[in-house]
SEROFI-44456 format. One line per 2 residues: number of its first residue (from 1); their letters; for each residue x, y, z of C-alpha. Coordinates in nm, 3 decimals, decimal comma. Example, Ala and Ser with C-alpha at 12.3 -4.5 7.8 and 13.67 -1.06 7.14 Angstrom:
BEGIN
1) AS) 1,230:-0,450:0,780  1,367:-0,106:0,714;
//
This chain:
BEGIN
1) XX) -2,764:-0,978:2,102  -2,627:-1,074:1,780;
3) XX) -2,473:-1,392:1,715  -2,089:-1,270:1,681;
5) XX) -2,151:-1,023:2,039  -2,306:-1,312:2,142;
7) XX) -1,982:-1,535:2,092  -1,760:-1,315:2,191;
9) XX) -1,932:-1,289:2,535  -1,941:-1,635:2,576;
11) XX) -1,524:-1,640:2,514  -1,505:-1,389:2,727;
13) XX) -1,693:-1,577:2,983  -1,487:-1,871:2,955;
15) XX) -1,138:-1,660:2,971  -1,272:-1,482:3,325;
17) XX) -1,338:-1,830:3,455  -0,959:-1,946:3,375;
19) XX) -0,808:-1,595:3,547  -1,020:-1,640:3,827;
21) XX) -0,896:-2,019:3,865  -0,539:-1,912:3,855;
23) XX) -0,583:-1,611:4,077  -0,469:-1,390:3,813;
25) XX) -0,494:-1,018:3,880  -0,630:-0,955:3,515;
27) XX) -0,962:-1,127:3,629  -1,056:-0,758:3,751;
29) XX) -1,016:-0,537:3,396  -1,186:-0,851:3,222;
31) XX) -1,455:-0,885:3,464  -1,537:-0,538:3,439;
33) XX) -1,517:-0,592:3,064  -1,716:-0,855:3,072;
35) XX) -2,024:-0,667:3,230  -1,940:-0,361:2,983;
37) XX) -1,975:-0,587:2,695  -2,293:-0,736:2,821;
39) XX) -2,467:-0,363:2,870  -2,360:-0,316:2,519;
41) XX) -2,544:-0,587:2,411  -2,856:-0,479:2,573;
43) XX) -2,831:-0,133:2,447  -2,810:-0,287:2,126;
45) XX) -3,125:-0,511:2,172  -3,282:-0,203:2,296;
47) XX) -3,181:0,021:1,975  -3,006:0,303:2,122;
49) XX) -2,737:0,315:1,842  -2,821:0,455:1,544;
51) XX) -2,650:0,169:1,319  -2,680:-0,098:1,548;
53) XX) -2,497:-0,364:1,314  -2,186:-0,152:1,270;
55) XX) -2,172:-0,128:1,633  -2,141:-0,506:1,662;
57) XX) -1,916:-0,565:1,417  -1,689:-0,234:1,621;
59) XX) -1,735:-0,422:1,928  -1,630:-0,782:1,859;
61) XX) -1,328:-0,627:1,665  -1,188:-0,345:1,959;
63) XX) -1,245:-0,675:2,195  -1,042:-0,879:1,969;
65) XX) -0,712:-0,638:2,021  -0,768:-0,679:2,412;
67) XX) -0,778:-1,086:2,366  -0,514:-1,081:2,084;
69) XX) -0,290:-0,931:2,316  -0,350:-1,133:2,624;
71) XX) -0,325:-1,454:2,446  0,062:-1,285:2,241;
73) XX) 0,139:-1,232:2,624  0,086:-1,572:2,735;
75) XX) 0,301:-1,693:2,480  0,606:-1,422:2,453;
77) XX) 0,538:-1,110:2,729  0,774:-0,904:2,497;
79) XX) 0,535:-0,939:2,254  0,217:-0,769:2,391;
81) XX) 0,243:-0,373:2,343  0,405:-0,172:2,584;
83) XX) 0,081:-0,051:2,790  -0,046:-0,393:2,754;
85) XX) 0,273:-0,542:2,943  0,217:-0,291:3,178;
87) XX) -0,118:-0,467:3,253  -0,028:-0,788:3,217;
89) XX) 0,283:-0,754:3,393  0,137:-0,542:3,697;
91) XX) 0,238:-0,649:4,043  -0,054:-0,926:4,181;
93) XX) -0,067:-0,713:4,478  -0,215:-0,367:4,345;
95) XX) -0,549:-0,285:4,465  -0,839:-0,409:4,191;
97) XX) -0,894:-0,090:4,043  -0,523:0,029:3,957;
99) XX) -0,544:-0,362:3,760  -0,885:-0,187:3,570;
101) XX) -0,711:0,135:3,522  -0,446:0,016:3,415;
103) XX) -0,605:-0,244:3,131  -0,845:0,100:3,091;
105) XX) -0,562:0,311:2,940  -0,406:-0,019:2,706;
107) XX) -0,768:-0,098:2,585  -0,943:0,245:2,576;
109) XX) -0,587:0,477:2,494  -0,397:0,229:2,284;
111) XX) -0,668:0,001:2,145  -0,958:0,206:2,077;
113) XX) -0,835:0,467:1,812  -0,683:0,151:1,564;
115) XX) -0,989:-0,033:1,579  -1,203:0,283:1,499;
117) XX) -0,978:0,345:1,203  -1,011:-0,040:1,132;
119) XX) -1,370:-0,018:1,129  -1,401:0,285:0,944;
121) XX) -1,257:0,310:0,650  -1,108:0,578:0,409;
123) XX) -1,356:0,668:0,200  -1,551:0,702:0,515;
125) XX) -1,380:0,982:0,678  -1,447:1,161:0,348;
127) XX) -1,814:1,181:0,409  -1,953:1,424:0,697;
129) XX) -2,285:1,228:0,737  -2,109:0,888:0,792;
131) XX) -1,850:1,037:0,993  -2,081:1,235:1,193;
133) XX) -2,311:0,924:1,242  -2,011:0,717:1,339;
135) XX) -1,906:0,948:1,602  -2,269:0,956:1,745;
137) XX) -2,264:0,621:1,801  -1,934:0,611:1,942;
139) XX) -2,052:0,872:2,185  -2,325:0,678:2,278;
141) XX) -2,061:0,451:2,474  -2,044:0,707:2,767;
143) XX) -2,389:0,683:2,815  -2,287:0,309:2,908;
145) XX) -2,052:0,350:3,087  -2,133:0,621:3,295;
147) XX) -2,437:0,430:3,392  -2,210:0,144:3,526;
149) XX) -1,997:0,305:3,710  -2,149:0,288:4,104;
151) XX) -2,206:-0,058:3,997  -1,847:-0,134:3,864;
153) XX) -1,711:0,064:4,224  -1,931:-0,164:4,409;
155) XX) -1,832:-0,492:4,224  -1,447:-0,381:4,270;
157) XX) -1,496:-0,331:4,641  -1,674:-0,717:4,652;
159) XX) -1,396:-0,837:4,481  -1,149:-0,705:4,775;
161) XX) -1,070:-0,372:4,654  -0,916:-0,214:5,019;
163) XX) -1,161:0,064:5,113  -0,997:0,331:5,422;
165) XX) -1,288:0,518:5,589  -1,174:0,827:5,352;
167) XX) -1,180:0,633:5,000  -1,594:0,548:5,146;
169) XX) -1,628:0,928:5,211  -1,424:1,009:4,846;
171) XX) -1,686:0,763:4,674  -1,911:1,008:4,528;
173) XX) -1,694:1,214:4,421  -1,471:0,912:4,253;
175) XX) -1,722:0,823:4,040  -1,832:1,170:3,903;
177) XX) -1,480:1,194:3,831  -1,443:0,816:3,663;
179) XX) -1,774:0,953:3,429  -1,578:1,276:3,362;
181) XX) -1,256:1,119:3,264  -1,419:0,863:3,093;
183) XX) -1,641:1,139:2,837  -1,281:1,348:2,843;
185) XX) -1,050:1,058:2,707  -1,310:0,884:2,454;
187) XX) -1,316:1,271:2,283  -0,906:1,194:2,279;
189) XX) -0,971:0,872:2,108  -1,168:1,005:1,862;
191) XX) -0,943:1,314:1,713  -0,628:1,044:1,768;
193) XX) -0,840:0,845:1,520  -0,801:1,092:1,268;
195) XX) -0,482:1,143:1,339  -0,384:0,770:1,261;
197) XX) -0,643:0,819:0,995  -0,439:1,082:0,819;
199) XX) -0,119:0,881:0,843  -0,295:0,596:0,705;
201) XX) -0,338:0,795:0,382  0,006:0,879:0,405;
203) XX) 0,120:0,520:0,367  0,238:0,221:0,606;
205) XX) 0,571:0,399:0,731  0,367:0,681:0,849;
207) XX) 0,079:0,465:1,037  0,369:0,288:1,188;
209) XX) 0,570:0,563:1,307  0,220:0,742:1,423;
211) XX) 0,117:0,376:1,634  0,444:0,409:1,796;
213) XX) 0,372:0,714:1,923  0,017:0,631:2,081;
215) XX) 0,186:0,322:2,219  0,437:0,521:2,413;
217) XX) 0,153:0,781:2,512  -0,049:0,549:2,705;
219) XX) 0,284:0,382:2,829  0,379:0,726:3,006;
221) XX) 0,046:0,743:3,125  0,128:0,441:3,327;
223) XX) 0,332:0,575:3,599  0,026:0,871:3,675;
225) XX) -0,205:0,564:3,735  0,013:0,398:3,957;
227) XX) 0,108:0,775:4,180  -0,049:0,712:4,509;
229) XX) -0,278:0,973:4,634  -0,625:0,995:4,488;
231) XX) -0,589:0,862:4,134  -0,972:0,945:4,014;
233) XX) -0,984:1,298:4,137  -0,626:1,359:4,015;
235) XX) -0,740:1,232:3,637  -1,055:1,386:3,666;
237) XX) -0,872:1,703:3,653  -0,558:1,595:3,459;
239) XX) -0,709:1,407:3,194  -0,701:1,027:3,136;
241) XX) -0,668:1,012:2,782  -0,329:1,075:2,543;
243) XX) -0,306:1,334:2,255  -0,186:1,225:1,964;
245) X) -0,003:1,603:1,897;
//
């Protein structure tokens, strides 16, 4: 692990520890977070990305957007981003995994195409090798978290996640459907990363008009998460991820 994933586990650690003392709902998304971030780490130590420092540096920065915007909420609610006071703002009450889902589509929706574009810059996207090598890596993410998912349902259900006989017979099938949403909405993220890319080059108006956009994407997306009824297998089919059009 290198020293900066390192850290920002170790903040991360210590920010779980404070939700869980309060009895703050967002104790779920971070924990499971938390866990993602450590797998990443290992995957790292065990060179399965191709540029393995990039990857760090990509990892403590998309983190940093999720912590920038919990600690702007603390302060002033109005101003976190609108999917992010979704999260932030969900009623305490919501099962455990509508609280993931819903930090899910503010992190991995919202979050996740700016930092790529952070992280990659112009000159970059101009070069098919580098491009193509960033994207690998990227990809390589859904070999993560595909792998975590059982374990993620299991740790959800320990942390009192309210399981009917039917959601126990549904769990199989949940979780193919959480890896198929999950693959579907990170190839989203990428072409909207291009898409804020472009505006980019177009000048700050344009990235700012073209962030407003994604930002009320993955708020609309809200209301879907929050349908009762069987949210995986409906997004499984529908799609998790927003289209930057």
């Amino acid at each position: 692990m290198t020293a900066e994933v390192a850290a920002l586990v170790a903040r991360m650690d210590g920010l779980l520890r404070s939700l869980e003392g309060d009895g703050d709902p967002g104790q779920f998304f971070l924990g499971t977070y938390l866990r993602t971030t450590r797998a990443v780490a290992r995957a790292l130590r065990a060179g399965v990305f191709e540029d393995a420092d990039w990857v760090a540096h990509w990892d403590v920065d998309f983190a940093g957007l999720y912590l920038y915007a919990l600690e702007a909420y603390r302060v002033e609610p109005a101003s976190a981003a609108a999917p992010w006071r979704r999260a932030f703002g969900a009623r305490p009450g919501l099962p455990p995994e509508a609280h993931v889902l819903l930090g899910m589509n503010a992190h991995i929706n919202f979050d996740l195409p700016q930092s790529l574009v952070r992280m990659i810059p112009p000159e970059d996207f101009a070069l098919p090798d580098r491009l193509a090598l960033r994207r690998r890596d990227h990809e390589r993410i859904d070999g993560i978290l595909a792998a975590r998912v059982a374990e993620e349902d299991l740790a959800l259900e320990r942390a009192g996640g309210r399981r009917s006989s039917l959601d126990r017979v549904l769990a199989p099938a949940n979780r193919a459907a959480s890896r198929l949403f999950l693959r579907e909405s990170r190839r989203k993220v990428w072409a909207n990363a291009h898409a804020l890319h472009q505006a980019r080059l177009a000048g700050s108006d344009a990235y700012t008009r073209r962030l407003a956009q994604l930002e009320a994407a993955a708020d609309e997306r809200v209301a879907d998460l929050l349908r009762g009824g069987p949210v995986l297998l409906r997004l499984a089919v529908r799609g998790f991820g927003v289209t930057l059009s």
